[in-house]
DOZA-683935 format. One line per field, with one value per atom (N, C-alpha, C, O): x, y, z; residue number from 1; atom name. Coordinates in pm, whole numbers, plus 50000, padded with zeros to 5 digits. Each point is the difference from the previous one (the first is absolute). Example, Ala and Ser with C-alpha at 12.3 -4.5 7.8 and 13.67 -1.06 7.14 Angstrom:
BEGIN
u <- (51319	49911	50090	50104	49861	50082	49923	50051);
v <- (49431	50119	50120	49998	50107	50119	50109	50111);
w <- (50780	50000	50000	50066	49862	50006	50073	50017);
seq <- (1	1	1	1	2	2	2	2);
atom <- (N	CA	C	O	N	CA	C	O);
//
This chain:
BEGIN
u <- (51369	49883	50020	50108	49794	49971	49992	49937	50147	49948	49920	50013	49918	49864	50041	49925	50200	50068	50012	49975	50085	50000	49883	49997	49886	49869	49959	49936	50088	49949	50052	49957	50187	50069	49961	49987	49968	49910	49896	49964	49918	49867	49985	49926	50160	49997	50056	49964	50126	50058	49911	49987	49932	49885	49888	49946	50011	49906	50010	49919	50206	50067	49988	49974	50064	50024	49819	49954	49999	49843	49907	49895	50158	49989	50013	49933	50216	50027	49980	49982	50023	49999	49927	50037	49838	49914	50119	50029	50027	50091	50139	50053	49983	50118	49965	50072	49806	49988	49908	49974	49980	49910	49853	49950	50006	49848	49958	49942	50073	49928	49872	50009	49880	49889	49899	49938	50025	49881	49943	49880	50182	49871	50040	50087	49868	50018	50161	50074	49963	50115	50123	50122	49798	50098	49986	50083	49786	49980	49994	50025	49928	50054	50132	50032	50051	50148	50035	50048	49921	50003	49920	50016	49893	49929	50080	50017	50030	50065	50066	49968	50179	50080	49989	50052	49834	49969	49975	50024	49930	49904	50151	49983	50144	50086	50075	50067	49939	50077	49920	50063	49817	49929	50030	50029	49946	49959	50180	50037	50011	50156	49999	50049	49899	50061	49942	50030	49866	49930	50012	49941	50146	50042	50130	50105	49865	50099	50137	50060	49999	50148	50085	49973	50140	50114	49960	50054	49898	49988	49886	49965	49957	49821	50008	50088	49827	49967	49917	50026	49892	49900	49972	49943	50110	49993	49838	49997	49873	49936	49918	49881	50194	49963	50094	50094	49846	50135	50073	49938	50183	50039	49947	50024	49895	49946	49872	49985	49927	49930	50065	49985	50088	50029	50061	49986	50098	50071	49832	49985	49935	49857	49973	50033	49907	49988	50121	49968	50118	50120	49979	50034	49914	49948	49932	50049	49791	49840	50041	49917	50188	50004	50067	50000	50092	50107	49938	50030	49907	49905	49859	49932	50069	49877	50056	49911	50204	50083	50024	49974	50087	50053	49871	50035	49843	49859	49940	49916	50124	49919	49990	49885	50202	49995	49926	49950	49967	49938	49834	49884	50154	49890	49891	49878	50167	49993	49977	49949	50107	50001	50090	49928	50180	50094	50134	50084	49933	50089	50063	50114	49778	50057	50057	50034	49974	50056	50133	50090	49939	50123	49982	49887	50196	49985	50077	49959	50191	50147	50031	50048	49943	50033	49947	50062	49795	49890	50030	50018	49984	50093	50104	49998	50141	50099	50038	50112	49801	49959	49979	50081	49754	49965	50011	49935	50150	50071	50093	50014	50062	50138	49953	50098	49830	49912	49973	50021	49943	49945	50142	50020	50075	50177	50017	50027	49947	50062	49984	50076	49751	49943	50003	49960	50111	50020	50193	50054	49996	50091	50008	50121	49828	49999	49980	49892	50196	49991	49896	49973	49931	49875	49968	49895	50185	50027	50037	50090	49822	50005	50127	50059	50002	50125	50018	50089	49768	49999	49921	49882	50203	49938	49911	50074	49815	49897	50002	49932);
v <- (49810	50083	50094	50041	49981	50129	50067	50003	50090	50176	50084	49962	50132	50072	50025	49979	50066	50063	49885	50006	49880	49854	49947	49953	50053	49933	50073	49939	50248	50060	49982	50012	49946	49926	49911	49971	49925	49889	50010	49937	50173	49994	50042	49951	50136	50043	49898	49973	49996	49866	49894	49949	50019	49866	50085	49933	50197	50042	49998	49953	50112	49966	49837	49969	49959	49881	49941	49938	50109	49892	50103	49955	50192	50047	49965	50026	49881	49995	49813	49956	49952	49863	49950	49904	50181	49836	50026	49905	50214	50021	49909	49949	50050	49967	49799	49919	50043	49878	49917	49880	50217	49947	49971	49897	50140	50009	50111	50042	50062	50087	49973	50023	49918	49958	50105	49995	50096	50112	49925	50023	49863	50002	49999	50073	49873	50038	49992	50090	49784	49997	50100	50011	50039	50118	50160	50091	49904	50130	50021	50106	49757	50061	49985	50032	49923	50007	50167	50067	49990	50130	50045	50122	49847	50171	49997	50110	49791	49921	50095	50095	49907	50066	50199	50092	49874	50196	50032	50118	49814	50032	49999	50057	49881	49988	50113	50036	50050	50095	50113	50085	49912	50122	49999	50090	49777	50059	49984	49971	50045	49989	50219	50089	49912	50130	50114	50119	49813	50086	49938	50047	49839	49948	50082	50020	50012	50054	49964	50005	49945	49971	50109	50118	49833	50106	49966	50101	49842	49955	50069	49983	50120	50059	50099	50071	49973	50128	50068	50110	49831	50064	49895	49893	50159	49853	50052	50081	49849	50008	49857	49986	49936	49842	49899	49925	50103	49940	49862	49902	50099	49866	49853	49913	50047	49942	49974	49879	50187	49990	49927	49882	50213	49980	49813	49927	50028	49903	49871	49879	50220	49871	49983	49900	50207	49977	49920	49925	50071	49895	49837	49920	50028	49894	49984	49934	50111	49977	49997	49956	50086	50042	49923	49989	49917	49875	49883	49900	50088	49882	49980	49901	50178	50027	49979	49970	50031	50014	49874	49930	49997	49869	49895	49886	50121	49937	50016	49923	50159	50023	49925	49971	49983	49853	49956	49972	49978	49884	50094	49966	50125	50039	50086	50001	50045	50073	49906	50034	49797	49919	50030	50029	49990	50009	49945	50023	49904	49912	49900	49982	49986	49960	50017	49931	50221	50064	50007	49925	50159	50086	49962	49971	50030	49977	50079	50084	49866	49972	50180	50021	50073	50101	50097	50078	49883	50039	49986	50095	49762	49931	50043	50025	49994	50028	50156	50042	50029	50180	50001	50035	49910	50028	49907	50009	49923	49951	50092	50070	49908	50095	50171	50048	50014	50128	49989	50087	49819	49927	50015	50063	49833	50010	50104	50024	50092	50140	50079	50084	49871	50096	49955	50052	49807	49933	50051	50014	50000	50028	50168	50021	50075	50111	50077	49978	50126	50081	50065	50072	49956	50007	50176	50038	50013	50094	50162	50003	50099	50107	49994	49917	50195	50068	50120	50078	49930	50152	50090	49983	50126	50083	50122	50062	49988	50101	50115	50097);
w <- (51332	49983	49881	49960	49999	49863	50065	50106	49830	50056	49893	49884	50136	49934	49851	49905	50087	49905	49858	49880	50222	49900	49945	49887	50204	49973	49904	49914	50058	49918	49828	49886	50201	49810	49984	49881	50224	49924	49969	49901	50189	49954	49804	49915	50078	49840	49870	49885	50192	49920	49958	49889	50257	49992	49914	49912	50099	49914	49851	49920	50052	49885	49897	49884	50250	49956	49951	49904	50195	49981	49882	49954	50003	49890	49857	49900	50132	49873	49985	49886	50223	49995	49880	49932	50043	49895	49872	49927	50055	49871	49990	49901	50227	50033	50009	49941	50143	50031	49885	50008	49876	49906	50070	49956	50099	50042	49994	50100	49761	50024	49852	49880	50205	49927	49995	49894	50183	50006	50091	50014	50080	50112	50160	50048	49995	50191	50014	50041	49918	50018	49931	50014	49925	49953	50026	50000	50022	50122	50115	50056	50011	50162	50039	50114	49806	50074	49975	50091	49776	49979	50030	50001	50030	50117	50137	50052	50005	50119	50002	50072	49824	49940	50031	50064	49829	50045	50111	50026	50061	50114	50126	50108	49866	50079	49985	50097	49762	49945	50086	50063	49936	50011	50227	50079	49936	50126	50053	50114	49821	50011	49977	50069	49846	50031	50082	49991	50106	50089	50147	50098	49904	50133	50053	49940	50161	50137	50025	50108	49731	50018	49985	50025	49927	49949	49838	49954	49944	49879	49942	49883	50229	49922	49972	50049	49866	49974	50098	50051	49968	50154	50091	49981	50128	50101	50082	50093	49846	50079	50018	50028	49954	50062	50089	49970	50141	50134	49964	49959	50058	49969	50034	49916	50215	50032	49908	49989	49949	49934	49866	49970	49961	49860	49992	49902	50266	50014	50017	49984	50050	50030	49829	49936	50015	49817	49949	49908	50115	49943	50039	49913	50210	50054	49925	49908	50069	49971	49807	49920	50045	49860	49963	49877	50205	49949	50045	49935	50141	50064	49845	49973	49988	49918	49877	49920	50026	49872	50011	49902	50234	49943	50033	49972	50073	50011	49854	49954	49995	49855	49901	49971	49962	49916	50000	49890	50263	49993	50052	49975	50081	50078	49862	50015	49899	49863	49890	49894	50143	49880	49929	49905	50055	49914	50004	49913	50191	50068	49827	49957	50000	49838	49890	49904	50139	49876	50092	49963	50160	50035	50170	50041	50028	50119	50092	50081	49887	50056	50009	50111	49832	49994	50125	50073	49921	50070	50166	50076	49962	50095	50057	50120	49787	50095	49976	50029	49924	50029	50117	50085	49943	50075	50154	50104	49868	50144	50038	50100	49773	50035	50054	50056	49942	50045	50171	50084	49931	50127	50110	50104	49800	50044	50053	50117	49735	50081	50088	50047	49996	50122	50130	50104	49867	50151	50037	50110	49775	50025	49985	49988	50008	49994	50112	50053	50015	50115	50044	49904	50199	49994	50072	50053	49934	50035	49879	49916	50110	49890	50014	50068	49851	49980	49989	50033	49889	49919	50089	50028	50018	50090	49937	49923	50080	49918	50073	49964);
seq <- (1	1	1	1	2	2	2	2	3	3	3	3	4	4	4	4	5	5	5	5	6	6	6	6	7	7	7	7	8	8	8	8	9	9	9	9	10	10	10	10	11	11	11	11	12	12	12	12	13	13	13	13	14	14	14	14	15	15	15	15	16	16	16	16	17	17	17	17	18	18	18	18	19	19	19	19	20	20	20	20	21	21	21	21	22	22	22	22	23	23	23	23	24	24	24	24	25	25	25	25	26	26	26	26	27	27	27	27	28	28	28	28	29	29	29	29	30	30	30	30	31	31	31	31	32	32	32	32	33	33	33	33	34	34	34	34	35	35	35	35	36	36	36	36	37	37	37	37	38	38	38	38	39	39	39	39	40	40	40	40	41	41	41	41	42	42	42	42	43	43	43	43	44	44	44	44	45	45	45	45	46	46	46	46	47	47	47	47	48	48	48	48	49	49	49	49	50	50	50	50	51	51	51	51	52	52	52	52	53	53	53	53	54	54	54	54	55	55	55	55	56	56	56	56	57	57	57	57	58	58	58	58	59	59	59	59	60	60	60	60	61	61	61	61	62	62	62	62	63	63	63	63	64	64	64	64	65	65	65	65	66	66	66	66	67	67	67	67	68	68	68	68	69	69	69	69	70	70	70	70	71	71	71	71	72	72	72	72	73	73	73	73	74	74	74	74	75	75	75	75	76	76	76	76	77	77	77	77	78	78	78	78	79	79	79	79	80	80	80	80	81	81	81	81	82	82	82	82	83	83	83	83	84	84	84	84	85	85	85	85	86	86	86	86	87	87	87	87	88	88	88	88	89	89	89	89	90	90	90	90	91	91	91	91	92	92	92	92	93	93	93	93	94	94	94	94	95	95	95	95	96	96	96	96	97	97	97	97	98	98	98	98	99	99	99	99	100	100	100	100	101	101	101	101	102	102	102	102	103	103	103	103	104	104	104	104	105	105	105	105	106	106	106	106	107	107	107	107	108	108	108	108	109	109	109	109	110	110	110	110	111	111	111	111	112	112	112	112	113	113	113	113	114	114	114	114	115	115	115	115	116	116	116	116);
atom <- (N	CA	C	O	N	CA	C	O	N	CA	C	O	N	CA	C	O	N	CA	C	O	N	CA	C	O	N	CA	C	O	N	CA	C	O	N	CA	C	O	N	CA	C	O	N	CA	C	O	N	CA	C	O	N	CA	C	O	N	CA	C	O	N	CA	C	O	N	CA	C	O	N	CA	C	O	N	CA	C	O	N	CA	C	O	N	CA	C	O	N	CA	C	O	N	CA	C	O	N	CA	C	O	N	CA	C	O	N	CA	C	O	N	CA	C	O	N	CA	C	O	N	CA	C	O	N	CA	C	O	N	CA	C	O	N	CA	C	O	N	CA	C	O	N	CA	C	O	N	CA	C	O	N	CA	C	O	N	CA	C	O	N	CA	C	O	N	CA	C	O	N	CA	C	O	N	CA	C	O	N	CA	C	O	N	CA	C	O	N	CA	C	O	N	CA	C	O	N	CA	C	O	N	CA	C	O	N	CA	C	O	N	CA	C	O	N	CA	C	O	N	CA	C	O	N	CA	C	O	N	CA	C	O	N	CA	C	O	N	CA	C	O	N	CA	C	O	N	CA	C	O	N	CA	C	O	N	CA	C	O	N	CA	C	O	N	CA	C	O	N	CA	C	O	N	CA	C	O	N	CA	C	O	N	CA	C	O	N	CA	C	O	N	CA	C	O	N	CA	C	O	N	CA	C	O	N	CA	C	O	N	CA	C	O	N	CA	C	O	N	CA	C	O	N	CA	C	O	N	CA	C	O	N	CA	C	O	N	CA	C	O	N	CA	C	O	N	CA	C	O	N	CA	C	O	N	CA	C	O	N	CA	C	O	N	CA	C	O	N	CA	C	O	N	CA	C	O	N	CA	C	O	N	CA	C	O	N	CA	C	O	N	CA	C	O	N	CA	C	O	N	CA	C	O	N	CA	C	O	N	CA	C	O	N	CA	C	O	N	CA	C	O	N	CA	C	O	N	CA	C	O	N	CA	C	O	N	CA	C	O	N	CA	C	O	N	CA	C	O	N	CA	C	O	N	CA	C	O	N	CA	C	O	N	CA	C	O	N	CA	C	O	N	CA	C	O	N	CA	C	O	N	CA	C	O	N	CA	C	O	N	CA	C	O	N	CA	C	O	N	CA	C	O	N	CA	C	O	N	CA	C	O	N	CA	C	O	N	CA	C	O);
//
């Protein structure tokens, strides 16, 4: 199992990562496929630092929640390719992000930590 503390080094890492991917994976064209992995990205940073771990700045989003947006947001990242049409240009990146996201919330402790 992940504990809160770990998921929070990964949530920034994976934000990081789907920030910087079209640079790193060469798909950064100006279109879907190169902005929703980075808004993906921001949107994991941001609600990363207002989730109820040991890793936030203000914990006012319960872990259970922030762990449902990680489902609906990796289920949606790796459907996109095809669901968006862009499956032709870039795919594979998209895919095993957002599986691997999925990974972490099944394997992640479901329980706060951080006492307020």
């Amino acid at each position: 199992m992940i504990d809160t503390r770990t998921h929070g080094i990964i949530d920034y890492l994976t934000g990081a990562l789907l920030i910087l991917a079209p640079y790193i994976f060469g798909f950064a064209t100006g279109g879907v496929e190169q902005w929703l992995p980075q808004l993906i990205g921001v949107a994991i940073i941001v609600m990363s630092l207002m989730t109820s771990y040991e890793l936030s700045l203000a914990k006012v989003i319960p872990l259970n929640v922030h762990l449902g947006v990680d489902v609906v947001s990796g289920i949606f990242l790796a459907v996109s390719p095809w669901l968006l049409g862009y499956a032709h240009v870039i795919w594979w990146p998209h895919v095993l992000v957002g599986i691997l996201e999925v990974v972490v919330v099944v394997l992640t402790k479901r329980t706060d930590t951080v006492r307020h």
